[in-house]
C-alpha positions in Angstrom: 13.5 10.4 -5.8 13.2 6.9 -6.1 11.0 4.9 -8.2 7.6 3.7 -5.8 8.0 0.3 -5.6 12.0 0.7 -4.7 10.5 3.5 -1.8 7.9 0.6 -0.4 10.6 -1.6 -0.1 12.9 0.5 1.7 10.2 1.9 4.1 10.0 -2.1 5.6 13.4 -1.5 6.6 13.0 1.7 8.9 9.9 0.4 10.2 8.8 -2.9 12.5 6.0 -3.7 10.7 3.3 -2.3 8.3 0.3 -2.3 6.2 -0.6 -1.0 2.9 -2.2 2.0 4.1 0.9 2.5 6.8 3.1 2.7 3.6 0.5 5.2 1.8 0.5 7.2 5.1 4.6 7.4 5.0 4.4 8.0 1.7 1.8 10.5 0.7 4.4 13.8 1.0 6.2 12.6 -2.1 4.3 10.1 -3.8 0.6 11.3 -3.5 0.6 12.6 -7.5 1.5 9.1 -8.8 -0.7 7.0 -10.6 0.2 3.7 -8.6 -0.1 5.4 -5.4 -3.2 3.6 -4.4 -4.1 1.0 -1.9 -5.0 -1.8 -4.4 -0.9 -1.0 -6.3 0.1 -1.0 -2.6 -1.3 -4.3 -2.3 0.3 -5.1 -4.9 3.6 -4.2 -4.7 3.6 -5.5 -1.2 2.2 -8.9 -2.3 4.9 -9.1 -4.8 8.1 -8.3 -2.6 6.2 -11.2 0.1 6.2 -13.6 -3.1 9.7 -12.6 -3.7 10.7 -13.3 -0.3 11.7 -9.7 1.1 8.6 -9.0 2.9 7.0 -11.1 5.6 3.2 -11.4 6.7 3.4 -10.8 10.3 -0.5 -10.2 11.2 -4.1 -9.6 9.6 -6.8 -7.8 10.9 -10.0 -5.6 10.3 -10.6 -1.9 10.6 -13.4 -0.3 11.8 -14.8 0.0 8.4 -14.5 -3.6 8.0 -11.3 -3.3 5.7 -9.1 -6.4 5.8 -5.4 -5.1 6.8 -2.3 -7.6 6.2 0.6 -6.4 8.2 3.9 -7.2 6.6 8.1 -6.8 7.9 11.8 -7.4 6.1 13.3 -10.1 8.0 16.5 -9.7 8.5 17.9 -11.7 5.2 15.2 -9.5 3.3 16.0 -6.3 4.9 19.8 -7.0 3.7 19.0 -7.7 0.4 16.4 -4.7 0.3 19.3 -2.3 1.5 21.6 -3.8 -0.8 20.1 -2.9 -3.9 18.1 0.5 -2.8 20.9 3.1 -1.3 19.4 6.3 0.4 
């Protein structure tokens, strides 16, 4: 199993786009017992690969609860780099 963070990345590159509670969605069958698997670590984690320039904001909008969702992708360059360092 790989570590959380290294599974949120590599989910971006099987997927066109996604938000955080996408990823907790994909997620949830392996992950669900860990401490970090939440939406605001999600956030997080997704903010962080964005600032490190492997994810991509690609759209924003609310949910019918009013919830802001940020959609992110791994451009091409990111998506290498991502599957570079994260195997299968």
């Amino acid at each position: 199993m790989k570590a959380l963070n290294y599974a949120i990345l590599k989910h971006f590159t099987k997927v066109k786009e996604a938000c955080a509670e996408d990823v907790i969605e994909a997620l949830k069958g392996e992950y669900a017992n860990f401490k970090a698997f939440n939406r605001d670590d999600v956030i997080a984690a997704l903010m962080t690969a964005e600032a490190n320039g492997l994810l991509e904001e690609t759209r924003f909008n609310m949910d019918k609860a009013d919830v802001l969702r940020v959609y992110y992708h791994a451009n091409e360059e990111g998506a290498a780099t991502i599957n570079k360092y994260i195997k299968d």
